[in-house]
C-alpha positions in Angstrom: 269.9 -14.0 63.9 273.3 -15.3 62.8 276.0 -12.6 62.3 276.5 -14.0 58.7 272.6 -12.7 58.0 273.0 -9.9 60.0 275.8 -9.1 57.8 273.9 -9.9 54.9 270.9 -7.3 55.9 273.7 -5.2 56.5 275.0 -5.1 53.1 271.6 -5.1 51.7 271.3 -1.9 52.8 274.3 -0.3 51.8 274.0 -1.7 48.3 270.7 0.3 48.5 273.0 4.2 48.5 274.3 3.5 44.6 270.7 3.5 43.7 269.8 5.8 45.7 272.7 7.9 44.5 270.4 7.6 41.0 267.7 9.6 41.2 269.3 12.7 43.2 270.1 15.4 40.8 273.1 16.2 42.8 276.7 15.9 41.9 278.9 13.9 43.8 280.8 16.5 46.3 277.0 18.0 46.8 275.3 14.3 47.3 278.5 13.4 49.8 278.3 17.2 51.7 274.2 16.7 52.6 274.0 12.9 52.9 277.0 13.7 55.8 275.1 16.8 57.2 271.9 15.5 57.9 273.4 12.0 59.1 275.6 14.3 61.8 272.2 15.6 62.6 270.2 12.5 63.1 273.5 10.9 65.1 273.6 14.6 67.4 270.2 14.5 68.5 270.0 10.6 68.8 273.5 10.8 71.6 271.7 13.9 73.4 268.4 12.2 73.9 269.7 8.5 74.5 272.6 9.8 77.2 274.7 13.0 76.7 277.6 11.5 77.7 277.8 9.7 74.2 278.8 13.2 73.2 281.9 13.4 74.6 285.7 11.5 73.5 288.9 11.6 75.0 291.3 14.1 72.9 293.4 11.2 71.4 290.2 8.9 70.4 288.6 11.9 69.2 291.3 12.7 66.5 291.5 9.4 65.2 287.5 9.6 64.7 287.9 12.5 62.8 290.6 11.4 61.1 288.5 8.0 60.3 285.6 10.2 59.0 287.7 12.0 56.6 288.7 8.6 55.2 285.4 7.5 55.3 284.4 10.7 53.1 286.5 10.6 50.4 285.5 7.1 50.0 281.9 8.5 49.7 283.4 10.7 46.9 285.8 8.0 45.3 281.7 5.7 45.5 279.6 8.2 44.1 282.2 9.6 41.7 282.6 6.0 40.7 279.0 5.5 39.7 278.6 9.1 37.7 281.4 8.4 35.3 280.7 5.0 34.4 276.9 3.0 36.6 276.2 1.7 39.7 276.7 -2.1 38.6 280.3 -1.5 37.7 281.4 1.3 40.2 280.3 -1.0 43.0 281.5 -3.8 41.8 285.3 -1.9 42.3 284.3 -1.9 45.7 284.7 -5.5 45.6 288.0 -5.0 46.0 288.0 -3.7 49.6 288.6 -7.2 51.1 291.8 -7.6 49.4 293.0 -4.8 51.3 291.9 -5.2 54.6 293.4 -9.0 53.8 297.2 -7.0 53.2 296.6 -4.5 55.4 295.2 -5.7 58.5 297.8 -8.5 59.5 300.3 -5.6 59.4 297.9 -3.3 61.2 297.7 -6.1 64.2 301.4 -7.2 64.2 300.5 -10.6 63.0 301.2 -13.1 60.1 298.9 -12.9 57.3 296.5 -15.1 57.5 297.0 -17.6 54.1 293.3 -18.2 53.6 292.0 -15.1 54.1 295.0 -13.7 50.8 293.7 -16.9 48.8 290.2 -15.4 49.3 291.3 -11.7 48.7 293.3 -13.0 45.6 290.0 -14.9 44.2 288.5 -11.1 44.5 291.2 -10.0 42.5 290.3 -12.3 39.8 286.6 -11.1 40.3 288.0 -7.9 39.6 290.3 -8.6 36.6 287.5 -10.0 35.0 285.5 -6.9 35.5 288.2 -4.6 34.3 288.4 -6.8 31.2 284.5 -7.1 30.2 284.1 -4.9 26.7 280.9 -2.7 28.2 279.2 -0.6 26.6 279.6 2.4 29.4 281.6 5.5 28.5 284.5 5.8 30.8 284.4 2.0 32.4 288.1 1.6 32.7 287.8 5.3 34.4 284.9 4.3 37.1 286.4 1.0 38.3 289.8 2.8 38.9 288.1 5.3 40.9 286.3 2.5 43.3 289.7 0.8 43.4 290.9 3.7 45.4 288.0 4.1 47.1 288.4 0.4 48.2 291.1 1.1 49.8 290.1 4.0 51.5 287.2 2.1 52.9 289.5 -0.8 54.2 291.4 1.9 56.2 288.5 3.4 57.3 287.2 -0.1 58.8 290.9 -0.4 60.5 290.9 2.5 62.1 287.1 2.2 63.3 287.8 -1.8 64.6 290.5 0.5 66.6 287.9 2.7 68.2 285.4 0.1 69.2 287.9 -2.2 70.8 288.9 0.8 72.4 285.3 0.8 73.9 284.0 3.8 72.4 280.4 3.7 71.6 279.1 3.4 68.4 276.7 6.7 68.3 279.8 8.3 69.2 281.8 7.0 67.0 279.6 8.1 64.1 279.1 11.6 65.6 282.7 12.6 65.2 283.0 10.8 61.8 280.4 12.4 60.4 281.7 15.6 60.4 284.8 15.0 59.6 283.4 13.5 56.4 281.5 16.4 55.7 284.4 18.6 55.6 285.9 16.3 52.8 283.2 17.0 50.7 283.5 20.9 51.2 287.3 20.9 50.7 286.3 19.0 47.3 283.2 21.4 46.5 286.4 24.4 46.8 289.1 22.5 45.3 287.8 20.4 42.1 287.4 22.8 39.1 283.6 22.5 37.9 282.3 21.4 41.6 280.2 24.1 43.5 277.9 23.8 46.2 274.4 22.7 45.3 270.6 23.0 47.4 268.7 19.7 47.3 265.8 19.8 45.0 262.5 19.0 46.1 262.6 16.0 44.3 266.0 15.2 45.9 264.9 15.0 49.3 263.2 11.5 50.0 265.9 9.9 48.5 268.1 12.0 50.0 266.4 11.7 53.8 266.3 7.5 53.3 270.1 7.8 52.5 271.2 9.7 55.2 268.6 8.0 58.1 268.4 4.6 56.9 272.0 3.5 54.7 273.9 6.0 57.1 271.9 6.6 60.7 270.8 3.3 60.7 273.4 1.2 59.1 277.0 2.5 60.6 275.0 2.0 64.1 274.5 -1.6 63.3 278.4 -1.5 61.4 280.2 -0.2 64.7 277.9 -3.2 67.1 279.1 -5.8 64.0 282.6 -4.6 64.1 282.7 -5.3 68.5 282.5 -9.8 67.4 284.0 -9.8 63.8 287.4 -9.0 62.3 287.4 -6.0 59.5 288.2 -8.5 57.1 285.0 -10.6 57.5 282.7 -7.3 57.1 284.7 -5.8 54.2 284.8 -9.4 52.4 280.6 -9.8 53.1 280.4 -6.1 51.9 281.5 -7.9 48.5 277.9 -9.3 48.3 276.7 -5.3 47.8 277.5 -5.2 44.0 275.8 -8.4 43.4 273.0 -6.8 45.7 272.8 -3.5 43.6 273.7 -5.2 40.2 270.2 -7.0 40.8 268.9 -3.8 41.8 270.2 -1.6 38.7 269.1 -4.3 36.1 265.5 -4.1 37.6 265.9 -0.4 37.6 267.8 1.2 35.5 268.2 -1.6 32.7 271.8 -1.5 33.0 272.0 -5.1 32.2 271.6 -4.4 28.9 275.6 -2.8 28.6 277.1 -5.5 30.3 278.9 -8.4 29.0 279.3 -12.5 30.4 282.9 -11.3 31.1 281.1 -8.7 33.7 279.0 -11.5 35.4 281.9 -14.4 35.1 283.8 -11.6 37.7 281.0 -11.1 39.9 279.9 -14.7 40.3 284.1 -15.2 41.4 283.6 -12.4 44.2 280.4 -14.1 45.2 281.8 -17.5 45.4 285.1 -16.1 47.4 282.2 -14.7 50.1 280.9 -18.0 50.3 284.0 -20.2 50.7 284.9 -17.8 53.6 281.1 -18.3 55.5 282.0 -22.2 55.5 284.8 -21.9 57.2 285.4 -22.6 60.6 285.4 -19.0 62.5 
């Protein structure tokens, strides 16, 4: 299978957690704080059974990991915060953004020049995105929600920087994830403590197939395949394929949750310009 399909599954997959994120009657800091527990979980007894070496880091690889998976949670809570104050079609849509960020970011994070077709590519996002700011929806607190996934865009662009550090620095996947995971968890506690009107929640019984498929399939599952991705492809080609997950769960939410119902041409003219930046960067020569 070709890495752009791989990716593509990938993606597919991810855009499946907004959803998710849908029918769990959990709020954000909760739905962050069990997703992350269980996931450590599944990636702790997976590393002890496969090889227990996988278990162990070097001290200086093993704070950057942590200090990767606190990123990588408080993007979970910028993600899921995104989609409670406004829906899932417009808070991951925001996400599109990631790509221009990893496109600013990483040329200075590998002591190179920027590359000028992946910034025309990242700036065609951008347009995506003003378009998407400017559509007149009908949601309560749109302007609010796409704000929010901005930031969280750039928290997942540093998140895939520091992780592209770790695997060319050879350290396994499953590893990888075990000391992220963790480390996101404890962002969602310090946000349970911290954010007035946050407290800590127990899944209801309704809560936990959704909450199981999120945790072993879009986390378990997918960061494995992320981390082997991330070995052959540059953090800029995964977070700019990763824009395909809001047309993924846009398609997803319509069928749904009906959500196509609040959203306006504007809305679709900025999604079909993220789309077609994705595809003008799968012709090129890699």
């Amino acid at each position: 299978m070709s890495r752009f399909l791989q990716l593509n599954f990938l993606v597919l997959l991810w855009s499946l957690t907004g959803v998710l994120g849908e029918y769990l009657s959990l709020a954000t800091p909760a739905l962050v704080f069990w997703r992350t527990a269980l996931a450590s979980l599944v990636f702790y007894f997976y590393c002890r059974l496969r090889n227990p070496a996988l278990l162990r880091l070097c001290p200086p690889l093993r704070w950057t990991a942590l200090f990767s998976g606190l990123l990588l949670g408080i993007h979970w809570l910028c993600f899921f915060g995104a989609i409670a104050v406004s829906n899932v079609s417009l808070g991951l849509a925001g996400f599109a953004a990631t790509s221009l960020f990893t496109a600013l970011l990483e040329p200075c994070w590998e002591k190179r020049r920027p590359d000028s077709r992946q910034l025309g590519l990242a700036l065609l996002v951008a347009l995506g995105i003003v378009c998407l700011a400017g559509a007149e929806t009908d949601v309560p607190h749109a302007h609010l929600g796409l704000v929010i996934a901005l930031v969280g865009a750039f928290l997942a662009a540093l998140y895939s920087l520091f992780s592209k550090k770790l695997v060319v620095a050879a350290v396994p996947g499953p590893t990888l994830m075990l000391f992220q995971m963790p480390a996101a968890n404890a962002a969602a506690l310090v946000a349970i403590a911290l954010v007035p009107g946050f407290s800590f929640e127990l899944p209801q019984k309704s809560d936990w197939l959704p909450l199981l498929i999120l945790a072993i399939a879009c986390t378990f599952g997918a960061y494995l395949w992320y981390a082997r991705l991330l070995r052959d492809l540059s953090a800029y080609t995964i977070n700019l394929a990763v824009n395909f997950e809001p047309v993924y769960g846009i398609l997803l939410a319509a069928i749904l949750f009906a959500e196509h119902e609040s959203l306006t041409p504007l809305f679709y003219l900025g999604t079909l310009v993220i789309v077609s930046a994705n595809v003008l960067h799968a012709r090129q020569p890699q």
